[in-house]
Backbone bond lengths (Angstrom), bond angles and torsions (degrees), N, CA, C in turn:
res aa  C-N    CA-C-N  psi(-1)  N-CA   C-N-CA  omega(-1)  CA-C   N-CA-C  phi
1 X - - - 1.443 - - 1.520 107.08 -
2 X 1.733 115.05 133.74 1.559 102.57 -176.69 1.037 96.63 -99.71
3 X 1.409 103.52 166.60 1.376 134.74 174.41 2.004 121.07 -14.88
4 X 1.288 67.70 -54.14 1.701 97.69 -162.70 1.233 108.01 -72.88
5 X 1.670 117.93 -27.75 1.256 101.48 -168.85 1.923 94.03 -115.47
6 X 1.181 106.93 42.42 1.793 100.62 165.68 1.738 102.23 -107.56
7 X 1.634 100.35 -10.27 1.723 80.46 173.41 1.824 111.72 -65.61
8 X 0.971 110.35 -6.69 2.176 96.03 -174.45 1.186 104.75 -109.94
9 X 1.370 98.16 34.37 2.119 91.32 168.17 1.968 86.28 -148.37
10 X 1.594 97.15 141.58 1.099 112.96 -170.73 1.987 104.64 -73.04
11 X 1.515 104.14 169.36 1.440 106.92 162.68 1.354 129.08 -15.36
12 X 1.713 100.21 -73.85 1.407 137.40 -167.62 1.229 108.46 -46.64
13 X 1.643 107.14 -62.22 1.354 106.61 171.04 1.300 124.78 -72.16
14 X 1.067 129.95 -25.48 1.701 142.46 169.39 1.347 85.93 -39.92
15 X 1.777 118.73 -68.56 1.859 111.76 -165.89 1.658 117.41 -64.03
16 X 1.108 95.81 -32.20 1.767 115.41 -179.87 1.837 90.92 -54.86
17 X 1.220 122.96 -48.42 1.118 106.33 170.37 1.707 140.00 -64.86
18 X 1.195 94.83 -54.04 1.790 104.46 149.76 1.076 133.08 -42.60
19 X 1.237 111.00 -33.71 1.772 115.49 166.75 1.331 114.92 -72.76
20 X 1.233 112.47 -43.48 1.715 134.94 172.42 1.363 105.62 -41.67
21 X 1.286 122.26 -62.85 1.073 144.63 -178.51 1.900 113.35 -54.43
22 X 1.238 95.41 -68.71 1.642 112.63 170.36 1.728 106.62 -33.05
23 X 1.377 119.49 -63.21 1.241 124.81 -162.95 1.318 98.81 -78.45
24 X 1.219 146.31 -8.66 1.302 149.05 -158.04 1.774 116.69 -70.65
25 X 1.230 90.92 -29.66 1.779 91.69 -163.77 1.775 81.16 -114.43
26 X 1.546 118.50 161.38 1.298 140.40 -164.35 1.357 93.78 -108.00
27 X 1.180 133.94 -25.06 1.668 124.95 157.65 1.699 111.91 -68.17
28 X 1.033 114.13 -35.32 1.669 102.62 177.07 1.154 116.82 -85.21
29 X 1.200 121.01 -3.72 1.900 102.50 159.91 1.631 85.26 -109.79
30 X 1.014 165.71 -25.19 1.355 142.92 169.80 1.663 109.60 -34.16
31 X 1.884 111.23 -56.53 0.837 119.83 161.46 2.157 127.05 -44.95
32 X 1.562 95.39 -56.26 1.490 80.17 168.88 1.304 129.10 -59.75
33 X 1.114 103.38 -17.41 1.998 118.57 -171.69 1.876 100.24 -58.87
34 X 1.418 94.83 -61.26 1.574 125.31 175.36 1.153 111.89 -29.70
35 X 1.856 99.88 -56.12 2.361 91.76 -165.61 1.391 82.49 -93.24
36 X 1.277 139.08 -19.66 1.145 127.53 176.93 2.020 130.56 -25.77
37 X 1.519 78.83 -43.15 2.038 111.82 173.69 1.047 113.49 -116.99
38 X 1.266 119.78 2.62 1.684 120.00 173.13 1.700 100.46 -144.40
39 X 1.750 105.01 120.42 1.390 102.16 -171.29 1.566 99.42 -91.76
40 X 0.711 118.36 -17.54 1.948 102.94 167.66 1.792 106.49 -146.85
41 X 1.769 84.43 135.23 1.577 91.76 -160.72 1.581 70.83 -134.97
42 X 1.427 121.53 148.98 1.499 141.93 154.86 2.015 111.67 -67.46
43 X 0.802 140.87 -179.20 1.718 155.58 164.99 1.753 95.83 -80.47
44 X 1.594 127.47 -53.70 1.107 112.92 175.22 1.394 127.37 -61.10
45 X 1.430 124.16 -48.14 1.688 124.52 162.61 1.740 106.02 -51.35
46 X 1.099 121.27 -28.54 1.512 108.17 171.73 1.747 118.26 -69.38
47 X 1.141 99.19 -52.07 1.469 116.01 165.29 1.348 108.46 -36.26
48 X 1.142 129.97 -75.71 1.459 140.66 -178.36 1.622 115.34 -57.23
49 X 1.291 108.55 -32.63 1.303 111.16 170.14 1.600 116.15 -73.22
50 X 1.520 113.67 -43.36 1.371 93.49 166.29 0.919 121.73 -152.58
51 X 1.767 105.24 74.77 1.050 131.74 158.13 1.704 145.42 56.38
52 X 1.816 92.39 17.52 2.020 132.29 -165.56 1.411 67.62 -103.28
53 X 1.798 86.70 160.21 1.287 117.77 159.49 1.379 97.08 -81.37
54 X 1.623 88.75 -174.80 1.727 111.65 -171.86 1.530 118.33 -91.57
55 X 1.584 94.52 -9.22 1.543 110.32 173.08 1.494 105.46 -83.36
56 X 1.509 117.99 -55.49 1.395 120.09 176.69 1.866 114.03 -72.66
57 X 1.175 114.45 10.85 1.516 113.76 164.58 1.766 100.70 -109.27
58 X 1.292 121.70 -27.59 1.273 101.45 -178.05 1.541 116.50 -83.33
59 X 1.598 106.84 0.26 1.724 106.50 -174.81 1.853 81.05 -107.18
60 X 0.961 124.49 -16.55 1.636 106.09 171.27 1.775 107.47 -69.68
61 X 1.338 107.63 -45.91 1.379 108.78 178.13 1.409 129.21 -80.51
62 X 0.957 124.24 -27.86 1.810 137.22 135.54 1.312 89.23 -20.73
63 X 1.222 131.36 -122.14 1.864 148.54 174.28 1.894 107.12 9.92
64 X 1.602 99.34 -66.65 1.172 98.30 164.19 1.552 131.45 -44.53
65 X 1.041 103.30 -58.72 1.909 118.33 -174.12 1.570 99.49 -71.95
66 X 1.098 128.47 -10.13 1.477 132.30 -176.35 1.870 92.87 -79.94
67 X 1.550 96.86 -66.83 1.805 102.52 -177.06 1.536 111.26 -55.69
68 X 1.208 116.86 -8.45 1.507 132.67 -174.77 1.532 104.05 52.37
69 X 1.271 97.40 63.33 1.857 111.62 -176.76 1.917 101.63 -102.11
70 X 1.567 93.71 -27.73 1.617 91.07 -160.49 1.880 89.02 -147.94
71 X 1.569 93.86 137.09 1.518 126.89 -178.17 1.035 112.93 -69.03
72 X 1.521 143.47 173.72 1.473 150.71 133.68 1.326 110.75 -104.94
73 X 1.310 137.64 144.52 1.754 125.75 138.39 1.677 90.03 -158.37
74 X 1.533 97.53 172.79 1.602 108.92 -167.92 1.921 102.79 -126.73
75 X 1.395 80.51 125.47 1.553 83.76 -172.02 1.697 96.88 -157.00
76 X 1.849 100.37 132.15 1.508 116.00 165.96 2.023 68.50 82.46
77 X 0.823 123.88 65.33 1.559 113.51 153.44 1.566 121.96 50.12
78 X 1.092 114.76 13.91 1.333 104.72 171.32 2.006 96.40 -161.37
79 X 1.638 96.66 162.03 1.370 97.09 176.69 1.481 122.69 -97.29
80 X 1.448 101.54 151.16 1.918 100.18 -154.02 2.076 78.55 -116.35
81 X 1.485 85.02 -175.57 1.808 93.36 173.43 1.558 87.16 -145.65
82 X 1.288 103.35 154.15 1.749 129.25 -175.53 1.273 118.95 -131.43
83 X 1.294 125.77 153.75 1.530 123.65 178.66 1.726 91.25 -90.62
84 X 1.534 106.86 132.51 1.255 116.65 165.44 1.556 121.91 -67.47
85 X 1.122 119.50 101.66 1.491 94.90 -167.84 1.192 111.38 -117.27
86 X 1.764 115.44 18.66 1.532 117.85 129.14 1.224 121.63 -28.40
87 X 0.795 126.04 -68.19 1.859 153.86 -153.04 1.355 85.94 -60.37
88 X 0.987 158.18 6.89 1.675 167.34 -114.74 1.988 87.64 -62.97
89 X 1.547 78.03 -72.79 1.821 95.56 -161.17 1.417 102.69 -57.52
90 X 1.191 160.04 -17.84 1.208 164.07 147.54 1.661 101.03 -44.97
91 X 1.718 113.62 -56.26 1.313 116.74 178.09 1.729 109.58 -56.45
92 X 1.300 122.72 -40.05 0.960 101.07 -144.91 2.074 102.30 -94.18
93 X 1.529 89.17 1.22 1.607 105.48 177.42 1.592 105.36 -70.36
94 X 1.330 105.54 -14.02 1.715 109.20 -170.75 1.486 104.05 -124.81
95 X 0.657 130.39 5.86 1.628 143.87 -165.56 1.528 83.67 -38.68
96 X 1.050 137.11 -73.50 1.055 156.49 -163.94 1.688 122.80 -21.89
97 X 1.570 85.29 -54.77 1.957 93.42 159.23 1.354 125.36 -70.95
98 X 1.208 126.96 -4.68 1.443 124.20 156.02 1.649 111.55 -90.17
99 X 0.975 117.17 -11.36 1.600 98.29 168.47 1.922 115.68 -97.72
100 X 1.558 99.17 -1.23 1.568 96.66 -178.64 1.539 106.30 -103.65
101 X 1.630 105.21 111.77 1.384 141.39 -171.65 1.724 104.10 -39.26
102 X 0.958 112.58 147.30 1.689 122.61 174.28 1.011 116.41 -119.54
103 X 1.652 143.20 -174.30 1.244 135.41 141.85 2.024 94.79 -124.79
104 X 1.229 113.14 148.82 0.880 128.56 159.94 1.652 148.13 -75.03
């Protein structure tokens, strides 16, 4: 979508899209599933967990942090990612992928 044409769609839908987007790929809620039970995970424990590079976890988490689903901060020397759970009402539009079971 260019530039130019996000002025004729409101906020709401601007996020309605980001969320859209967010849930779109089966690695990014794998990933939300993940910090879901683990409140700080690094890009490398994601990597290793399932099995993406660190390039294709940082454009999964890019996407995320865009929908403002998932945090950054750096702590103990390295940077972790978090479920925002500000973002509540965004959470609770997806609630749904935390109750659908995984295997690890």
């Amino acid at each position: 979508m260019g530039a130019s044409k996000k002025e004729q769609f409101s906020e709401k839908q601007i996020g309605a899209s980001l969320l859209g987007r967010a849930i779109a790929a089966p690695a990014r809620i794998a990933i939300l599933q993940h910090l879901n039970y683990n409140n700080f995970v690094s890009s490398s424990e994601l990597s290793k967990e399932f099995h993406l590079s660190i390039t294709a976890i940082h454009q999964h988490l890019k996407i995320l942090k865009e929908a403002k689903l998932v945090n950054e901060t750096y702590q103990e020397n390295k940077h972790g990612y978090f479920i925002n759970f500000s973002s509540q009402n965004s959470l609770e539009k997806i609630n749904w992928i935390f109750n659908i079971h995984y295997s690890s």
